[in-house]
N, C-alpha and C positions, 0 to 999 in steps of 0.2 A: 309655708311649705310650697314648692313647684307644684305647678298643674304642668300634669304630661300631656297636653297638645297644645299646638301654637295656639295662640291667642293675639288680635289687633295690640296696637300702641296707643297707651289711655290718652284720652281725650280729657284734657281738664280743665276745658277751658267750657265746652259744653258738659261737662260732668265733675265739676271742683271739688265732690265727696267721692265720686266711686272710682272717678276714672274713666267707667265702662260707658258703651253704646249699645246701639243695638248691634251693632257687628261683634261684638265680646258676646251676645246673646245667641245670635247663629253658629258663633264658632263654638262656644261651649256645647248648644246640641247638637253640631256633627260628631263634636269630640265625643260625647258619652255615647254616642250611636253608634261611632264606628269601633270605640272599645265593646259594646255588648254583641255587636252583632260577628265578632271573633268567636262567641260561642253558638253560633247557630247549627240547628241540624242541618245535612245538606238539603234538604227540600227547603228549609227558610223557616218551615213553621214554628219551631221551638226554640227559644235562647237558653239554654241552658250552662246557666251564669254557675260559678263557682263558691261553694260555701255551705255552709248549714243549712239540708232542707227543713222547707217549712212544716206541720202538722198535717198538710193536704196532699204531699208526697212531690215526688221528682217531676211528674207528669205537669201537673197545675202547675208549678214551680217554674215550667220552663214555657206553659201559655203565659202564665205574668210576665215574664222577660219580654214575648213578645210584646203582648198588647199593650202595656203599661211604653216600650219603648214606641211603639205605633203611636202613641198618643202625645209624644214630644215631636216625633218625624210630623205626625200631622199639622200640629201650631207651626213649625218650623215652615214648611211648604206652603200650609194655606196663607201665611201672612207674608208669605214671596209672589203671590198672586200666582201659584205652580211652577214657578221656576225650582227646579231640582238638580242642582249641580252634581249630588252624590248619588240620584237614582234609587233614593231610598225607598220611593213607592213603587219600582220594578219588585226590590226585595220583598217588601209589602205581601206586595199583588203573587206571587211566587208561592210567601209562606199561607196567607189563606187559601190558596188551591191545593197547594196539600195537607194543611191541618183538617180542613173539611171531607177529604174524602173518603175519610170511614171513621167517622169518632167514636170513641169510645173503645176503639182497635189499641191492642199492645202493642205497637210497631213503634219507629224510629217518629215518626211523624204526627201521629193523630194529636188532633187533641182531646181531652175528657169533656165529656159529656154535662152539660147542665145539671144539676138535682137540685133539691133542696138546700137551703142553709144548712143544718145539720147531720144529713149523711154526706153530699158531695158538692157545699156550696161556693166555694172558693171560683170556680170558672164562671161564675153570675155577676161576680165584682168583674172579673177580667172580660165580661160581655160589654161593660159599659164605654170598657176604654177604648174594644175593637171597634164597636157602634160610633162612640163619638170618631175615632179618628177615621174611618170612612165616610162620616159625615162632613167632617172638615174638608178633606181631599174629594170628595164625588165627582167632580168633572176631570182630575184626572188621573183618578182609580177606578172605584165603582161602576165609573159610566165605558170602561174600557176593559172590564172584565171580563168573561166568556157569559154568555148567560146561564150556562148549566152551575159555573161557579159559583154568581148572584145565588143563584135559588139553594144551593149548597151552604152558604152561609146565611143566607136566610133563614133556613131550616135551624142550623146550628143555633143561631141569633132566638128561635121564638120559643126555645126551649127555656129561658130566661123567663118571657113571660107567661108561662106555667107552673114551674115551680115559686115552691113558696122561699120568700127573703127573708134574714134575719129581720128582727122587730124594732129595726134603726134606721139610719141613710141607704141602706141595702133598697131600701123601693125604690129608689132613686136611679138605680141599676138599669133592671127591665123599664123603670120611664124614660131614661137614656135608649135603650136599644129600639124602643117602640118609638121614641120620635124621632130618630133614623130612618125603622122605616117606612114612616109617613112619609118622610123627607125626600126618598126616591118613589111615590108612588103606591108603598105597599104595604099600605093602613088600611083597615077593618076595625070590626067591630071588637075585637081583641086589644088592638093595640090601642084603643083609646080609651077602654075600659083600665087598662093599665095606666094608663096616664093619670086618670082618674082619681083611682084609686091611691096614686101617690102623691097627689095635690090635695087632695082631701087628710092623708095625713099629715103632711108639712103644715095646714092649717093648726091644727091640733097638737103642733112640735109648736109652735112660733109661740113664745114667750114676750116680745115686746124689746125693746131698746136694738132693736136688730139682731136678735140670738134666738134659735134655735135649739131646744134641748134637741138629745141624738136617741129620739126613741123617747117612750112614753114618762122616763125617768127623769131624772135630775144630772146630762152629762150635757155639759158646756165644755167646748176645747176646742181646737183646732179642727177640728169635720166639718164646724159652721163654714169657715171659707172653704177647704179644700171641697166638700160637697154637696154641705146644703143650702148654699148658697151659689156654688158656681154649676151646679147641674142644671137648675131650672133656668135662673138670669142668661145661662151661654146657652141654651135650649131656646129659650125666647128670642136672643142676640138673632143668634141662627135663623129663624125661623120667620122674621121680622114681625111677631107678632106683638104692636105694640103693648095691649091689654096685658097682656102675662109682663111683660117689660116692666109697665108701669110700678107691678104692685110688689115682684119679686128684686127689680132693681133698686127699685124708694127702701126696701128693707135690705137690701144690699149697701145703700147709701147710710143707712142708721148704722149697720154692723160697723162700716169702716169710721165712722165719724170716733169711737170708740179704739176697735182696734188697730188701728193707723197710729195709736199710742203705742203699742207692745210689741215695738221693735225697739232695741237699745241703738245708742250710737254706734256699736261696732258690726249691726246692723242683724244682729241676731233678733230671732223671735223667741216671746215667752216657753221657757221650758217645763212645759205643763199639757198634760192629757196624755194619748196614746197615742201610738204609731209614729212616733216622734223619729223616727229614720225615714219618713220620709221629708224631712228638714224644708230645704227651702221652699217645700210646696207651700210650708204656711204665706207664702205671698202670691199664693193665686188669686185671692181675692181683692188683692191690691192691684194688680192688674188686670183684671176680671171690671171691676170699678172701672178704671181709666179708657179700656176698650169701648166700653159700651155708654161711656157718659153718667154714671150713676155712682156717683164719689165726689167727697167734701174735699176731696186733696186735691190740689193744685199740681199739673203733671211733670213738675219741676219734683212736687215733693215726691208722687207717686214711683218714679224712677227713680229719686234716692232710699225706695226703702227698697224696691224690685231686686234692682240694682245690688245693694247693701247688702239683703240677705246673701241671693245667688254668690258675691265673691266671699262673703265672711265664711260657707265652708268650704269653697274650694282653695279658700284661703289656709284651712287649719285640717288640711287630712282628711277629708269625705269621700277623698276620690285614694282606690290603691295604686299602684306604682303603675298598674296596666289600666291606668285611666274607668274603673268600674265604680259606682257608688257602691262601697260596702255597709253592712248593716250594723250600725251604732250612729252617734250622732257627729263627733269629729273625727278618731279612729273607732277603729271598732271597741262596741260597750254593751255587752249582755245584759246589762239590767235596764237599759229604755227597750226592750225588746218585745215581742209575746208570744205566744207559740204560734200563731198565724204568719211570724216574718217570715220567710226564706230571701234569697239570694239577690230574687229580683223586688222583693218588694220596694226598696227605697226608690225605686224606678217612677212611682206614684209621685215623684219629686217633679217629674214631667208636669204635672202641672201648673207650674211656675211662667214656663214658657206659652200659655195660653196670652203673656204680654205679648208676643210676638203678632199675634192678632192685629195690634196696631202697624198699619204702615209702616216705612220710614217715614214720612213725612207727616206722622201723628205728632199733637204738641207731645204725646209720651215720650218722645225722642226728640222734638227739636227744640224743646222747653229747655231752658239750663237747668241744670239740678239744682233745687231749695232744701234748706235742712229738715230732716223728718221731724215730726213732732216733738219727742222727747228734747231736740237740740235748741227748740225755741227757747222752751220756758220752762220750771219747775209746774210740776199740773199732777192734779189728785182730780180721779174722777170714779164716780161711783157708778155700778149699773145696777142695778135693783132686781132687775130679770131674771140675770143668771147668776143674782147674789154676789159680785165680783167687787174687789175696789183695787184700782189700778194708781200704781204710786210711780212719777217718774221725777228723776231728779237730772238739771240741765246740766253739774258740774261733772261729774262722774261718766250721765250718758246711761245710767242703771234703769231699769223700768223692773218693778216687782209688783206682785197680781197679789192680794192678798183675798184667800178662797171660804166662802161663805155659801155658797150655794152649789158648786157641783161633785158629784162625788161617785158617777156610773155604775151607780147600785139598783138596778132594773126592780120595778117597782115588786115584783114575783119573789126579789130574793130576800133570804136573810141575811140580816145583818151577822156574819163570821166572821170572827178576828183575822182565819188564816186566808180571807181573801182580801186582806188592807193591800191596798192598792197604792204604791206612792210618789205616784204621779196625777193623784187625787187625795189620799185623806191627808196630806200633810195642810198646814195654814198658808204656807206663803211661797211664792215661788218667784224668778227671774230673767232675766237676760243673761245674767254672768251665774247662774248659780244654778245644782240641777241636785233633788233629791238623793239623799240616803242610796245604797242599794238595800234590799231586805236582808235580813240577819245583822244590818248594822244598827246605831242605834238613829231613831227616826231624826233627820234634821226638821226644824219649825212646826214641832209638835209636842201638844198639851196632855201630860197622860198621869188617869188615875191609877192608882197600886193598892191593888186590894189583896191580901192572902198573899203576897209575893209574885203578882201578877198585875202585869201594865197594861194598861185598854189601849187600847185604837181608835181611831173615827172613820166610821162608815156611813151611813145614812148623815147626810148634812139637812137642817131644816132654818131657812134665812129667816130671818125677823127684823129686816129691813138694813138699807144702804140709804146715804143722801151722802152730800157733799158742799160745801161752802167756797168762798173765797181764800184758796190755798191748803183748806184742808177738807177731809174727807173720814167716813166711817163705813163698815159694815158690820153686821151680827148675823150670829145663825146660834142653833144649840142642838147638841147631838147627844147620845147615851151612849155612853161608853162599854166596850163589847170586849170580851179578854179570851184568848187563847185557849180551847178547852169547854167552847160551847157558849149558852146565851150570856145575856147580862146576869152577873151574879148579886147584885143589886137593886129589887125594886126599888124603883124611882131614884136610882142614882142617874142624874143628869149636868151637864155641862155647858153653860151659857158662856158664848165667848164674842167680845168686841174688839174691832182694830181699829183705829181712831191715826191715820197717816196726816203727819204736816211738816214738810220739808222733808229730812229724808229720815226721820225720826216713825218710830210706831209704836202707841200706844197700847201695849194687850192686856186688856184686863176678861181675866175669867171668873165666872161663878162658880161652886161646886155647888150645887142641892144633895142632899139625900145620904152624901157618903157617909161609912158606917166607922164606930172607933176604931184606930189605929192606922185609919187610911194615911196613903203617901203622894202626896203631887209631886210631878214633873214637870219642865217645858225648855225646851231648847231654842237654840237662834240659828241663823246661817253655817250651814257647811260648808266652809271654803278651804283652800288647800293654802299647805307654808310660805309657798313661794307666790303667791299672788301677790298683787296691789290693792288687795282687800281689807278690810275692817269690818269682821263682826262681834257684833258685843249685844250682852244681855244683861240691863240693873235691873233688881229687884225694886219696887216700889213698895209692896205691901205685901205679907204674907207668907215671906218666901223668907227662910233658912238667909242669916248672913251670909255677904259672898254668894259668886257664881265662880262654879266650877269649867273644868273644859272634858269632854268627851270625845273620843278617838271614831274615825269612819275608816278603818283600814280599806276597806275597797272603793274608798273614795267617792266620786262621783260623775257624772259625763265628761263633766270640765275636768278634773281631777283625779290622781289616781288615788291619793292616798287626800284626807280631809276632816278637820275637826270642828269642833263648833264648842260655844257656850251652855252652858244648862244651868239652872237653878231647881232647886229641891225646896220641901216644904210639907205641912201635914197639914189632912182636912180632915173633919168632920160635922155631918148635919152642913151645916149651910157655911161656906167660906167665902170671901174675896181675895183674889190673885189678881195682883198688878205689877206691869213690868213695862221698861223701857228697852227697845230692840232697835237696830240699825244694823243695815247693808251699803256700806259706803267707799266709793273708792280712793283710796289712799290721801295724805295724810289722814282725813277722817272730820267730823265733825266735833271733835275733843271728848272728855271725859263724858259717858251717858249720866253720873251724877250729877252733873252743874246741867246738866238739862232744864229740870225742874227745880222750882224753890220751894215748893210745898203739895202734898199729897195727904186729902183727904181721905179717909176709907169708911164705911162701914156695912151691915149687911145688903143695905140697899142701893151700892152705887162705889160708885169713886169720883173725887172731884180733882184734879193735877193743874197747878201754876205755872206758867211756863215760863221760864227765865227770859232778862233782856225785855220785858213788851212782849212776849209771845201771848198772850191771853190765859184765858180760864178754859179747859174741860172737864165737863161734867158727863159721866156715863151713870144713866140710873136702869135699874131692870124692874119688873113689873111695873107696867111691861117697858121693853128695851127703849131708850132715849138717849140721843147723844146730841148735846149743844158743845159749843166752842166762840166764844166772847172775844 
């Protein structure tokens, strides 16, 4: 699809994958700037973008436009050394002297006031953006303000750290705005109490392989880069304080060693977690890395993935006809959505351009672009952390997450069916492939049927990952929760293993406990008619003759309309479920029954041959064990 504003002429001889430079990087964030800034109030302070307000009302709605757009103007200018062609920190400088002059005022201009996360927290997110992108710009914004303005937005700014944050990246917030302003001078004892207190949490988030849960829970996704990792490291950057550098860039350098895999060749990032409209932001932290020196990627690679995302959606509909990010993932898509979106939220996409930071003359830009991970080599790799096993295949360009460990179930809640969440409880997810919508029937999901009633997975509990020479596993095991209230099954439980090698995966699941007459389920990829897809699902063991095919009429991100594989089967007391699954692009990797030549089963395990020399695996449980010969 056209992008509605000029853009440079690809360069491809300095960029043989994308094309792009840093000049297609400037020009895209004038372009989305000067489209959003068509909706401004006339004092400047509000963008009030067009579309579906969010749950936090019209007001909040149109502080996101700005700040979140401030916060692309700011990378854009500060990594020009303040050169500002389009004057966008006049408009800036404009709209916070009239957002500040009476907040909390019903007028054309104010903005709303700080509160709490849960009565009026949504302008505590949007304190971080205004904070950082005055910090970026200070010498020539801030330091050219009136001074009644300064302390006006000052005021504004410390209502942040007063109120209380939601019990996630939300600290992250007010530690943004407080080391702002330290940053011009006006730190206290407040502001570094806050500091504090949000490094002392991040300690107590940090799980190990560079990840982050998002709060005291079990939620791995895409918030590691966009903010728990890019708030403190570009806090530090900022700030040159090498100690903070050290300890939050080295786990910024684990994170990427990792996710620098889960971008596909078409340079898409995994379609997994929330907030997922704000797209290409998932590669701030690939450039966040390169900026600051604390990344395993090679700046050749790091610009082919930057790079790759940023055009893959302006390449397929992200932007509408009048150049705005609208809210879905390629056009617009109600179900990656949550009631927190509105209008401007995909704006948080601005993070992306935090690569801008580098020079022109950073190797980020003058390196020639190298192929991103996925296009080296087929590569399985496990993280144990956040329970993850990442399968990427070189023919195709496919990378798929297979999910063992996160699942954004806050450790206070109950596990209820009617909060399945599925862009977390499903198994497995993609590059080229996006969940179910709800009311459809769930893709790459395992489900008991008890009384005419199908469980869900909610609460995930890992029991470990590793990974070999081409191949890889992980487990977890959850209890299954149905429609209509708690588990209707004591001790009805669900062990389930994925065993990736090539572009093949092995699932085999346990039942415990099920009671007579019980019904298993389990589905494969959701893909639509007209793709260059292949998904398919053999039964190994357990499972009813034949697999069937199951209809998604509301399709999926990629797709509007989408069906998938499924196989049926009955449990009771203690069962084994083994199956053979593949996401692969076109021709395909042949029939999934010449896969294997022999498949062992019984209560305690499964043992699969794998045709051609592929070896032996062996999945045994109590407890969980995966070798591969």
């Amino acid at each position: 699809m056209s992008i509605p504003f000029e853009l440079p002429s690809e360069d491809r001889a300095s960029s043989p994958c994308t094309g792009w430079t840093r000049a297609h990087w400037e020009a895209v964030a004038d372009g989305l700037l000067t489209a959003a800034w068509r909706w401004s109030t006339p004092g400047g302070a509000l963008l009030d973008l067009p579309g579906r307000p969010s749950r936090s009302g019209v007001r909040s709605d149109g502080l996101e436009g700005f700040a979140r757009t401030f916060l692309a103007a700011g990378f854009r200018v500060a990594g020009a050394g303040g050169d500002d062609p389009h004057n966008w920190l006049e408009r800036y400088a404009r709209g916070l002297a009239s957002g500040t002059r009476s907040p909390g005022r019903d007028d054309t201009e104010s903005w709303p006031l700080i509160r709490d996360h849960d009565v009026q927290g949504q302008p505590m997110v949007e304190s971080a953006s205004v904070a950082l992108g005055l910090r970026l710009t200070a010498p020539w914004l801030w330091k050219r303000l009136d001074a009644g303005v300064q302390d006006r937005v000052e005021e504004w700014l410390r209502d942040a750290l007063r109120h209380v944050p939601a019990p996630n990246n939300w600290y992250l917030f007010p530690y943004t705005v407080a080391g702002f302003l330290e940053s011009v001078g006006r730190g206290d004892a407040e502001t570094a109490a806050v500091r504090r207190r949000a490094l002392d949490l991040l300690e107590g988030w940090y799980r190990g392989d560079g990840w982050y849960a998002d709060g005291d829970g079990r939620a791995f996704d895409h918030y590691n880069g966009w903010a728990l990792h890019l708030y403190p490291v570009l806090d530090a950057h900022l700030a040159g304080d090498t100690g903070l550098l050290a300890r939050y860039g080295g786990r910024l350098r684990e994170h990427l060693d990792g996710f620098g895999l889960m971008f596909g060749a078409d340079g898409a990032p995994l379609h997994f977690g929330r907030s997922l409209t704000y797209r290409f932001a998932a590669s701030a932290a690939v450039g966040l890395g390169a900026v600051t020196g604390h990344t395993p990627l090679a700046p050749g690679a790091s610009r082919r993935l930057v790079s790759g995302s940023l055009r893959h959606f302006l390449d397929r509909g992200a932007l509408t006809g009048d150049g705005l990010l609208g809210l879905g993932w390629y056009g617009p898509n109600e179900a990656v959505l949550q009631s927190y979106s509105g209008p401007s939220s995909p704006y948080w996409a601005s993070k992306a351009f935090v690569a801008l930071l580098a020079p022109a003359g950073h190797p980020l830009w003058t390196a020639t672009e190298e192929p991103a991970p996925v296009e080296e080599a087929d590569r399985v790799l496990a993280l144990p952390a956040p329970g993850l096993l990442v399968q990427a295949t070189r023919g195709d360009g496919i990378v798929r997450l297979h999910n063992h460990g996160s699942d954004h179930v806050r450790p206070h809640e109950a596990e209820a069916a009617g909060a399945d969440d599925p862009h977390y409880g499903r198994q497995a997810y993609s590059t080229r492939t996006g969940p179910t919508a709800p009311g459809n029937t769930a893709d790459n999901h395992f489900s008991v049927e008890v009384a005419g009633r199908r469980s869900v997975r909610r609460r995930i509990h890992p029991l470990g990952a590793g990974h070999g020479d081409g191949w890889g596993w992980a487990a977890s095991w959850h209890r299954p929760v149905f429609a209509g209230g708690p588990p209707m099954v004591p001790g009805l439980r669900v062990e389930s293993v994925t065993v990736a090698r090539g572009p093949y995966e092995l699932r085999v699941h346990r039942v415990v406990g099920a009671p007579p007459g019980a019904r298993v389920t389990h589905t494969g990829w959701a893909t639509g008619p007209e793709e260059p897809l292949v998904s398919a699902l053999h039964g190994l063991h357990g499972w009813d003759p034949g697999a069937g095919t199951v209809r998604a009429p509301q399709g999926t991100a990629y797709v509007p309309w989408a069906s998938m594989p499924r196989l049926t089967g009955t449990a009771e007391g203690t069962s084994l479920h083994v199956s053979l699954a593949v996401l692969t692009g076109a021709p395909g990797p042949g029939p999934l029954a010449e896969a294997v030549t022999d498949v062992l089963a019984d209560g305690t395990g499964a043992e699969v041959v794998w045709t051609d020399g592929g070896g032996r695996t062996r999945v045994s449980f109590d407890p969980v064990r995966v070798t591969h010969e």
